[in-house]
C-alpha positions as CSV (number, residue, x, y, z in Angstrom):
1,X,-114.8,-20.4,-20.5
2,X,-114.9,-19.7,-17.0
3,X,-113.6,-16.4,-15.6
4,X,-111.9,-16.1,-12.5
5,X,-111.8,-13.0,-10.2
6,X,-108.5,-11.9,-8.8
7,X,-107.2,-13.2,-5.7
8,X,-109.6,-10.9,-2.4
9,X,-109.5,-11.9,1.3
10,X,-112.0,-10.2,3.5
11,X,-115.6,-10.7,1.2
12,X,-118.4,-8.5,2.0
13,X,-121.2,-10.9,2.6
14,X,-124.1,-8.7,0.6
15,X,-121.4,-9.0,-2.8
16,X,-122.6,-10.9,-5.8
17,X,-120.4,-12.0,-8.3
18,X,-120.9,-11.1,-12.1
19,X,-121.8,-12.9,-15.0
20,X,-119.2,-14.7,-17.0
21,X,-120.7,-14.0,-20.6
22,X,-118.1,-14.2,-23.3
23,X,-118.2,-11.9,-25.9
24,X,-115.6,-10.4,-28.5
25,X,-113.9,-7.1,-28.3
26,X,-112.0,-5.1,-30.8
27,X,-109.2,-3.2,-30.2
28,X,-109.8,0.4,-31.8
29,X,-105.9,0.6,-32.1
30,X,-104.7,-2.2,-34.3
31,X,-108.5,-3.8,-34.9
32,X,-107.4,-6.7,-33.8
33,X,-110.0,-8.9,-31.9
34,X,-110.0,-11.1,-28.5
35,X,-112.7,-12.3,-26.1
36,X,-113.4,-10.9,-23.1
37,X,-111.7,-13.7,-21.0
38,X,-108.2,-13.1,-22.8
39,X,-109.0,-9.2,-21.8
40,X,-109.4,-9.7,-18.7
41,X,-106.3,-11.7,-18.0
42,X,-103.9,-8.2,-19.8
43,X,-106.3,-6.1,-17.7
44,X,-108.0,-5.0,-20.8
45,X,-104.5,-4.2,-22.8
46,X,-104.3,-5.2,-26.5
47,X,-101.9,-8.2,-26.7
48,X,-101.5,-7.7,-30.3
49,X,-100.4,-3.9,-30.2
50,X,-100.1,-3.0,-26.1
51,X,-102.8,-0.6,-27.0
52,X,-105.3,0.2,-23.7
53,X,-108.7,-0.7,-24.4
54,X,-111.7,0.8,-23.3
55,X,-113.2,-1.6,-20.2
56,X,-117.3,-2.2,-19.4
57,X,-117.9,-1.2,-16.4
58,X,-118.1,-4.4,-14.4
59,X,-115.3,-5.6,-15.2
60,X,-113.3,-2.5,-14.2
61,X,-114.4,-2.9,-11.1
62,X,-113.9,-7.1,-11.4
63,X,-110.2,-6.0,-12.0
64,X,-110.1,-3.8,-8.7
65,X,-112.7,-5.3,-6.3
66,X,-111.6,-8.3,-4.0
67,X,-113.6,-11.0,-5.6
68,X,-117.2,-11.1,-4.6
69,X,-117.3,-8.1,-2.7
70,X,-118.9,-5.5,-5.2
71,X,-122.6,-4.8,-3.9
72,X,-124.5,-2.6,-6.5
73,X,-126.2,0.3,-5.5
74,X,-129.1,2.3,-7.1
75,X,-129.4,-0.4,-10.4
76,X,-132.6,0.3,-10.8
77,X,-132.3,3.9,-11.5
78,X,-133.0,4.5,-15.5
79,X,-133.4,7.4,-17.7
80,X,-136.5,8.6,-19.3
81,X,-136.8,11.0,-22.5
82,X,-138.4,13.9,-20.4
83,X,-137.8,16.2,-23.2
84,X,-139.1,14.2,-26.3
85,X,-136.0,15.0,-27.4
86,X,-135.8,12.9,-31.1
87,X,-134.6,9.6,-31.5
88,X,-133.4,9.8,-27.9
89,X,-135.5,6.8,-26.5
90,X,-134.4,4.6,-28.9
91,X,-130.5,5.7,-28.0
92,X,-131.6,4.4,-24.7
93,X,-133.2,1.2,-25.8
94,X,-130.4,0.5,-27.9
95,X,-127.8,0.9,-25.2
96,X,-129.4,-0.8,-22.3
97,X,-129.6,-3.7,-25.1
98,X,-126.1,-3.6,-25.9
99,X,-124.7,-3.5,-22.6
100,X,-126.5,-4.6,-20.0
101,X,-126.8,-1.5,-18.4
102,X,-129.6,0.6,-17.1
103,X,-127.5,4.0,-16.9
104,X,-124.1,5.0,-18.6
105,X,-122.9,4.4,-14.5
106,X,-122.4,1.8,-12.0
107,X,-122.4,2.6,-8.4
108,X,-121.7,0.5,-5.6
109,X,-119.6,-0.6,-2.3
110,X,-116.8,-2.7,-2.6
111,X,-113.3,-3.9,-1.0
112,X,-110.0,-3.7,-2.1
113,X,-107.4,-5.4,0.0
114,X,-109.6,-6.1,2.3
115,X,-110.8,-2.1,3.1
116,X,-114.2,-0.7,2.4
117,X,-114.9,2.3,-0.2
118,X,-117.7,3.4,-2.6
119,X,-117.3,3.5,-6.2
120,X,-118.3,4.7,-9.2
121,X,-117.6,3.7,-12.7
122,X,-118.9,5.1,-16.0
123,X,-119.2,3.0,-19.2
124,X,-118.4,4.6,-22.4
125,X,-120.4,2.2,-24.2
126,X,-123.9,3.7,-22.8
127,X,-124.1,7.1,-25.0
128,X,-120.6,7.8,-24.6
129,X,-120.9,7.9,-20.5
130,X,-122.8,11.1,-21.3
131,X,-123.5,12.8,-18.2
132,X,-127.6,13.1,-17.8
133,X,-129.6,13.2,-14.8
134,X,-129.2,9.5,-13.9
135,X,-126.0,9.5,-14.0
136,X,-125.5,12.7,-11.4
137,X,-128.1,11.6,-9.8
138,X,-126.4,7.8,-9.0
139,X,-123.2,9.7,-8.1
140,X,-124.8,12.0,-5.9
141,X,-126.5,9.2,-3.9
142,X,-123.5,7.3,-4.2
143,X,-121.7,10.3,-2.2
144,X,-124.5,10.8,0.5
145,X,-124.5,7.2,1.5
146,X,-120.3,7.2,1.3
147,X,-120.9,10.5,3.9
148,X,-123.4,8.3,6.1
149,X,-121.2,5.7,6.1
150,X,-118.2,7.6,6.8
151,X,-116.3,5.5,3.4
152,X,-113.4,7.0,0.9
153,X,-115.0,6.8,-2.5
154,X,-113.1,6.1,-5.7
155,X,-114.2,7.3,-9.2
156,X,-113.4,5.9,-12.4
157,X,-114.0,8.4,-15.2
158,X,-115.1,9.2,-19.1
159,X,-117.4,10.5,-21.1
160,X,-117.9,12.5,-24.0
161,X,-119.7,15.4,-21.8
162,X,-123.5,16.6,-20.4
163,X,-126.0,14.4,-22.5
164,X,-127.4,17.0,-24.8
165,X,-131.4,15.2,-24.9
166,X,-131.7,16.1,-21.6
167,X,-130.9,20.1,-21.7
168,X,-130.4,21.9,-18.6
169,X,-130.9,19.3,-16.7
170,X,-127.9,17.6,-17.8
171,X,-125.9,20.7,-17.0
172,X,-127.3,20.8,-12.9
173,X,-125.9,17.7,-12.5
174,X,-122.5,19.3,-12.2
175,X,-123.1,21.1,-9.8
176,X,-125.3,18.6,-7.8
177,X,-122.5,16.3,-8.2
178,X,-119.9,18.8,-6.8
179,X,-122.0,20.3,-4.0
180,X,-122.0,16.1,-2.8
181,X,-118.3,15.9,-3.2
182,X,-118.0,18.9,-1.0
183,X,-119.7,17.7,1.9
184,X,-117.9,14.2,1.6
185,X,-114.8,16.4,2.1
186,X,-115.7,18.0,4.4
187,X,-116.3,15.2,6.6
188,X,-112.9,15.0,6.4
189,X,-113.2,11.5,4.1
190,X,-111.0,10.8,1.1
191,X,-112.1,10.9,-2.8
192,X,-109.7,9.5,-5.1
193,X,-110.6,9.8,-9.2
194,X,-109.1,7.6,-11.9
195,X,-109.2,9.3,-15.0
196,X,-109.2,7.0,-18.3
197,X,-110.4,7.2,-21.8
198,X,-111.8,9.8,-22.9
199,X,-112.7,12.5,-19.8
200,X,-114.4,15.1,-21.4
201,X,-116.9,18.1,-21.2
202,X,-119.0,18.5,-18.0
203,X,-117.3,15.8,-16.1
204,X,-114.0,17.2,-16.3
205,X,-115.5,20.6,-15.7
206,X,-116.9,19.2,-12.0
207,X,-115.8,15.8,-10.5
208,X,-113.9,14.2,-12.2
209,X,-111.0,16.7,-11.2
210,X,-111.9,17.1,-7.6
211,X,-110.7,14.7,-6.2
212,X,-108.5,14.8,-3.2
213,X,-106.0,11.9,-5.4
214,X,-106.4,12.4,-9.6
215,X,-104.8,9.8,-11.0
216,X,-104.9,9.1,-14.8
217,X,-104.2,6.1,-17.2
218,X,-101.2,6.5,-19.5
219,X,-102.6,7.9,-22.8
220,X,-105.3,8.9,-21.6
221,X,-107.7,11.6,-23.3
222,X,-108.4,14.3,-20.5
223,X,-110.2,17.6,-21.7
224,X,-113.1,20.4,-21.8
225,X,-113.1,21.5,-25.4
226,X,-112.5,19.2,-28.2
227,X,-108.8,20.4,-30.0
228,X,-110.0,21.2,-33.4
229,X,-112.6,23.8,-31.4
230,X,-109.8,25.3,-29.6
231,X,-107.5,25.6,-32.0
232,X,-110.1,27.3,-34.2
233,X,-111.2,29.3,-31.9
234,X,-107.8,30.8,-30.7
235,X,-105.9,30.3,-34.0
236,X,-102.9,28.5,-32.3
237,X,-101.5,25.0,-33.1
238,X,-101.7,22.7,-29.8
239,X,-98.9,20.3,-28.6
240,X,-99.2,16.8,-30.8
241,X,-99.6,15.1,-27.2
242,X,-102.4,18.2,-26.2
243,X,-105.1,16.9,-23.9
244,X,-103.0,13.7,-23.4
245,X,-102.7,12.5,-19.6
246,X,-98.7,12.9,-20.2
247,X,-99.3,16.5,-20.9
248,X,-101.8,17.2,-18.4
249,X,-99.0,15.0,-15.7
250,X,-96.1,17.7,-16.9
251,X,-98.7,20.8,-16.3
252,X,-99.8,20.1,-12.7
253,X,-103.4,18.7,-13.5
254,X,-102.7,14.8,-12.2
255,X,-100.7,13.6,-9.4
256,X,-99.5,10.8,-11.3
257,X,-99.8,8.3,-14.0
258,X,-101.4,4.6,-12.9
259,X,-101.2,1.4,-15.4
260,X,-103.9,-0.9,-15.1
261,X,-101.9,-3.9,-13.4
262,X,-100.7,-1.4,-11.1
263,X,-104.2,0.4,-9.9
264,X,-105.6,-2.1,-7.6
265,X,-102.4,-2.4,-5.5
266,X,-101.7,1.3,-5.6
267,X,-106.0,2.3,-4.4
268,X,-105.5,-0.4,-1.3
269,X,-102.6,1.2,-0.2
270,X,-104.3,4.4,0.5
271,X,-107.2,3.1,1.2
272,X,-104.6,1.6,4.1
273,X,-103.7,5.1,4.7
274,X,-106.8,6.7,4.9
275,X,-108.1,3.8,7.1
276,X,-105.2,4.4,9.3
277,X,-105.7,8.1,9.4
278,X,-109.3,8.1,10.1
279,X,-108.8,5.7,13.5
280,X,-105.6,8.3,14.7
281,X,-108.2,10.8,14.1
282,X,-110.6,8.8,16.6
């Protein structure tokens, strides 16, 4: 079955489109299962249960992107078992089989209603998004070349934290990412973050909350520590809805909640705003 993109205007003429491999999905909610193609059409919501299931990558941004705009950056970029750390190559091999991907992150230039940005978007299904040296690296280049180009960049977040087989290593790329962040700021440039399913560990600890927007998909796990960690360690028996994107909404931590068939209307508008802005500013 062909797949269609959304309806674009305003192409970038270096964007290629993706593939239209079928494949089936299960929903980690009701177990129910649906191709791709079906997915796609709810915006990756379960039409058996309503349930919000986890997206590849590509076609998040498929679901954002004016059609045929997205222009990859940085693909070849690929992680390497430095450390010898065991069984860690063939994690790799196994998720670069799986999904497609080179890295648990895909960086690239894109339009949405017609405007410009940068974008990145981690894939939970490549070692939990984990974040290892690739990955900060990609995002770091990814914010240089937004700076040079003087572009907003939006983020799309998870992962389950640094990527332990790569030590320290793993760890500096918060603070490489942030330092990046920082200068795109302070070029005066907007950085908008989409947090969805789960956002955990190092990359909620640096950019993922950042951002000069932080938005964050209705159920949403958003977190450092896990909750059974906290609550051991602090004897105290969390909220049921703890770590929850509600919860972190009511405590000040997210400027608002965005559904999936909302998010590509709402980032074009202020990617209207900032546009408009920027040429005041001129």
């Amino acid at each position: 079955m062909k797949v269609e993109f959304l309806p674009h205007r305003n192409q970038l003429p270096e964007g290629k489109p993706f593939t239209n491999e079928e494949f089936d999905v299960t929903c980690s909610a009701c177990k129910a299962v649906h191709k791709r193609s079906t997915l796609l059409r709810s915006f990756y919501v379960c039409p058996a249960c309503g349930a919000y299931v986890r997206i590849p990558a590509k076609d998040r941004i498929r679901l954002i992107a004016d059609s045929g705009s997205f222009a990859e950056l940085n693909q070849s970029l690929t992680s390497v078992d430095f450390l010898k750390f065991p069984d860690y190559r063939n994690k790799l091999n196994k998720a670069r089989a799986s999904t497609g991907l080179k890295s648990a992150v895909v960086t690239g230039i894109m339009r949405v209603e017609g405007l410009p940005c940068a974008v990145f978007v981690l894939d939970s299904r490549f070692i939990m998004a984990s974040m290892g040296s690739v990955v900060g690296e990609k995002i770091t280049r990814l914010f240089e070349y937004a700076t040079r180009k003087r572009l907003p960049v939006l983020g799309v977040t998870c992962s389950g934290g640094a990527r332990m087989q790569e030590g320290i290593v793993s760890l500096m790329q918060m603070a490489k990412c942030s330092g990046a962040v920082r200068r795109h700021s302070d070029a005066g440039l907007l950085y908008t973050v989409l947090l969805t399913d789960p956002t955990t560990g190092g990359m909620t600890a640096s950019i993922a909350m950042e951002g000069d927007l932080t938005f964050a998909e209705p159920g949403a796990l958003v977190g450092f520590a896990g909750r059974r960690v906290i609550e051991q360690t602090t004897g105290a028996e969390l909220p049921p809805n703890f770590q929850r994107a509600e919860f972190l909404l009511d405590h000040g931590f997210v400027d608002m909640l965005l559904p999936r068939e909302e998010q590509r209307k709402v980032i074009g508008l202020l990617l209207r705003q900032h546009q408009n802005t920027k040429e005041r500013r001129a």
